[in-house]
C-alpha positions, 0 to 999 in steps of 0.5 A, spaced: 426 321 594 428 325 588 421 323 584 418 327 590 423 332 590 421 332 583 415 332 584 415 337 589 419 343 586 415 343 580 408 343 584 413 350 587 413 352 580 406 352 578 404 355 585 409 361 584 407 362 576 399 361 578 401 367 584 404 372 579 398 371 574 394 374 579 399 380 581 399 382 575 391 381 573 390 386 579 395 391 576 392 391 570 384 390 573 387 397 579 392 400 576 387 404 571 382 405 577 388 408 581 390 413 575 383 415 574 383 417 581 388 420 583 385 427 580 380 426 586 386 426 592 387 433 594 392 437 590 398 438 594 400 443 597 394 445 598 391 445 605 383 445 605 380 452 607 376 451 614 369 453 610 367 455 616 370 462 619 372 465 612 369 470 608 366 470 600 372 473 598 373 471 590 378 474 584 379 470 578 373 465 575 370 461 570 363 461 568 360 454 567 357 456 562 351 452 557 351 446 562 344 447 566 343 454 563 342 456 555 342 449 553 341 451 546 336 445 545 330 449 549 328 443 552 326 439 545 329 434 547 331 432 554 333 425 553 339 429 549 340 434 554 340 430 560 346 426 556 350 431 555 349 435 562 351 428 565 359 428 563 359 436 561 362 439 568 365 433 573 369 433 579 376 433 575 374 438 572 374 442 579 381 440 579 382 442 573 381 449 574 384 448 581 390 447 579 390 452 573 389 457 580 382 459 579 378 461 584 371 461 583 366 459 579 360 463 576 354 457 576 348 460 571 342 455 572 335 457 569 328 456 571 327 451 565 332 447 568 331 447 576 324 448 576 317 444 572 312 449 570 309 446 577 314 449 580 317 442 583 324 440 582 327 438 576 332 432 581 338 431 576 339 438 576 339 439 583 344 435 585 348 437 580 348 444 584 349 440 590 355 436 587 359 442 584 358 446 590 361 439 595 367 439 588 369 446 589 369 446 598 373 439 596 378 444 592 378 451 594 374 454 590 369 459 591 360 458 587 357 465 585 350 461 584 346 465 579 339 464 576 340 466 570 334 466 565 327 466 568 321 463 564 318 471 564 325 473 564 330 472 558 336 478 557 336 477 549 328 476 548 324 482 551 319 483 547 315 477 551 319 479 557 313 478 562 316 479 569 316 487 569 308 487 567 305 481 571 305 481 579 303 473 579 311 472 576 314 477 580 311 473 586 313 467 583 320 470 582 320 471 590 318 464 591 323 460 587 328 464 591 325 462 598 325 455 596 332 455 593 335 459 599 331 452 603 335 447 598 342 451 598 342 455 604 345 450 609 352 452 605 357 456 609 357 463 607 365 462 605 363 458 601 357 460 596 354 467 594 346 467 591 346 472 584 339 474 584 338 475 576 343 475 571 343 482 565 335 484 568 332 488 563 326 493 566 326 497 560 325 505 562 323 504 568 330 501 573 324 501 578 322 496 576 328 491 578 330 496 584 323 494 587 323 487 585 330 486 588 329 488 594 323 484 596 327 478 595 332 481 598 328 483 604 326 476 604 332 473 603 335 476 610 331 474 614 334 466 615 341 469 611 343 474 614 350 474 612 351 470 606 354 475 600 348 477 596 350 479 589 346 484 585 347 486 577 346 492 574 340 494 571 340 495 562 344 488 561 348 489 567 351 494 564 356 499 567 351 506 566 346 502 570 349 502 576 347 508 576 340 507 576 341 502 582 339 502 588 343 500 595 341 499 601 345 503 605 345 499 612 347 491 608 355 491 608 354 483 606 352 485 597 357 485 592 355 490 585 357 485 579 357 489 571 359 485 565 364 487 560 364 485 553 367 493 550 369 493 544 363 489 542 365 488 534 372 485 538 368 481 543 362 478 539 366 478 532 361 474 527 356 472 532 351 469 529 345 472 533 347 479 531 348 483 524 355 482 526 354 475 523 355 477 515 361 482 517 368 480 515 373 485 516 380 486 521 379 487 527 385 491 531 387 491 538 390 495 541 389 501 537 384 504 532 379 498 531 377 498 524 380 502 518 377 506 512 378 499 508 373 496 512 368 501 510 369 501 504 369 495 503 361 495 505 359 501 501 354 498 497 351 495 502 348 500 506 345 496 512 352 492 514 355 499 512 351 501 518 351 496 523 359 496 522 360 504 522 355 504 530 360 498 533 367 502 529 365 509 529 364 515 535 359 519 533 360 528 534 356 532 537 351 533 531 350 526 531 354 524 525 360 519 525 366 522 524 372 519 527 374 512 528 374 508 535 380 506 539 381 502 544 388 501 549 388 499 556 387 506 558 380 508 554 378 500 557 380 503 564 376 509 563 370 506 562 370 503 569 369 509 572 361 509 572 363 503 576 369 504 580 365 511 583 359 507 585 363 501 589 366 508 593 360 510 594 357 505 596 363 502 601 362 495 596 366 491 591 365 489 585 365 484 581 365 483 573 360 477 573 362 476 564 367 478 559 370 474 555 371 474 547 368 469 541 372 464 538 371 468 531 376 474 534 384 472 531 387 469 538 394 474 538 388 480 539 384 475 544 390 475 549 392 482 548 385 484 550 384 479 556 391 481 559 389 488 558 382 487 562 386 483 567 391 489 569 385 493 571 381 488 575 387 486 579 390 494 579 383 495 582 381 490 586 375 487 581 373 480 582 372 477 574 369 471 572 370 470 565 366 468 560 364 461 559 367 454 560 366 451 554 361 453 547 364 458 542 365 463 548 369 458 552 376 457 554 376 450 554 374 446 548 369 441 548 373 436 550 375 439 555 382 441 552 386 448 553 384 453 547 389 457 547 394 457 554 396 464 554 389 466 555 389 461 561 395 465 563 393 471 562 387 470 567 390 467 572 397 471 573 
């Protein structure tokens, strides 16, 4: 009997040890799973929005900028881009701006990406717009669908700008949107807003882009009655070319959107597509933006001298410059009037579809600017998406970490 008790008890043992290695291998095997996520459960607290029966309502945005639009590759090579854009924007980061207390995103997506020069759709590229707009309705934030570079029509390259010349892509234009509407437009209007063109340049003749605008719109109504149409300014979304913009008096469901990168050597310091790329110098805010010094230190160089006295100096009445610029949250303010006249008159709101500061611009200056332009979105009532995600405009870096939480901060107070 004690043998077979023995033997019993040792047998108890084995199968007790044998039950344990087990549980542990399942915590080690569903443990990560289980980590990973839980950045995809609902954020608590928060109670989902009933997408349904609520209006496009939006204030603090994030642009998800270079990821199916302005590649930087051109489409050169589609193998690398298509491996980039697959871990560039994901669910968890959705979350991730949730949590921060943003609102909306800004989606730009160019022609190159969407569409072949067929007109047939790029697949991939689709269904990243429809997964980001099924994150966003999961966690609450609200997508401004924008096209933003066309084949004929890139902001930063009008000498072969062919949309204003050819009425052949000027129907194409009208075409894409039918058939983006078709693809997208089954999204409650609570959801998801349509931006037409991103920063239009009709040269001379503003024209040009009213009437193009309004064919699409007119288009557009006809099976989207209610959804919010977001229309930019004319000359690069400027502020002066809402006044050149016209609005249909009898459609209430439109949003006005400019974009804002005032003081320009401040928001684009050493960009490497501009002249300002060879500038070094200091670069203030709030207060005078350059000092004598930093012309000085140019005077032998008449071509930058040049350049940094038409971003540094105003000019007088005889065209000559004559005083140095200066800039607080009061001259910002005031360069919204263009802006803040035209939403009174038009019954609209508004909406700063870009601002933002590159990464070359001293981090103390960035956030006293940013808080700045924040008070006067919020004091009046202007939506904002800032400009960009990731890249050398972005808030995150490429890895997805904070840049700088202040700035975070400041955009979300």
């Amino acid at each position: 009997m004690k043998t077979k008790n023995k033997k019993f008890c040792l047998n108890v043992r084995f199968l007790f040890k044998r039950l344990c290695c087990v549980a542990i291998l399942c915590l080690l095997l569903f443990a990560p799973a289980c980590s990973e996520n839980k950045e995809d459960n609902p954020i608590e607290g928060i109670s989902q929005i009933d997408w349904e029966n609520v209006p496009f309502e939006i204030s603090s945005g994030v642009n998800i900028s270079c990821w199916i639009s302005q590649t930087n590759v051109l489409g050169k090579d589609r193998p690398t881009i298509e491996k980039k854009q697959a871990a560039y924007f994901l669910k968890k980061d959705v979350r991730k701006l949730a949590d921060m207390g943003f609102d909306h995103i800004r989606l730009p997506v160019d022609e190159s990406e969407l569409f072949s020069e067929d007109g047939s759709w790029n697949k991939e590229v689709r269904q990243y717009i429809h997964d980001a707009i099924a994150w966003c309705s999961e966690y609450n934030l609200r997508v401004i669908l924008d096209f933003h570079i066309l084949r004929s029509h890139y902001f930063n390259d009008t000498e072969n700008m062919t949309l204003w010349k050819d009425v052949k892509e000027q129907d194409k234009f009208v075409a894409m949107w039918k058939k983006i509407v078709g693809e997208y437009g089954q999204y409650p209007i609570g959801l998801l807003a349509f931006e037409l063109l991103n920063e239009p340049v009709s040269g001379d003749n503003p024209d040009n882009w009213n009437k193009l605008y309004m064919r699409v719109l007119t288009e557009l109504r006809k099976s989207q009655p209610n959804r919010l149409i977001i229309i930019d300014s004319g000359d690069h979304a400027s502020i002066k070319g809402l006044t050149s913009l016209e609005v249909p008096a009898n459609d209430k469901n439109l949003m006005l959107t400019f974009h804002s990168y005032t003081p320009y050597l401040l928001t684009h310091y050493k960009a490497s597509w501009l002249k300002l790329k060879d500038i070094e110098v200091d670069v203030n805010y709030p207060g005078q933006l350059i000092e004598q010094s930093a012309l000085d230190k140019y005077a032998d160089n008449r071509e930058l001298y040049n350049v940094l006295r038409y971003y540094g100096m105003d000019k007088d009445i005889n065209g000559q410059y004559t005083t140095f610029k200066v800039y607080n949250q009061e001259v910002l303010e005031e360069g919204l009037s263009v802006a803040l006249q035209k939403s009174r008159e038009t019954g609209l709101k508004l909406h700063c579809g870009e601002f933002g500061c590159i990464d070359g611009t001293e981090k103390d200056i960035q956030v006293a600017w940013f808080n700045d332009m924040v008070t006067i979105f919020k004091k009046y009532n202007i939506a904002f998406s800032v400009w960009g995600y990731k890249s050398n405009f972005g808030i995150f870096n490429e890895n997805g970490t904070v840049k700088d939480q202040r700035i975070i901060d400041a955009l979300t107070k």
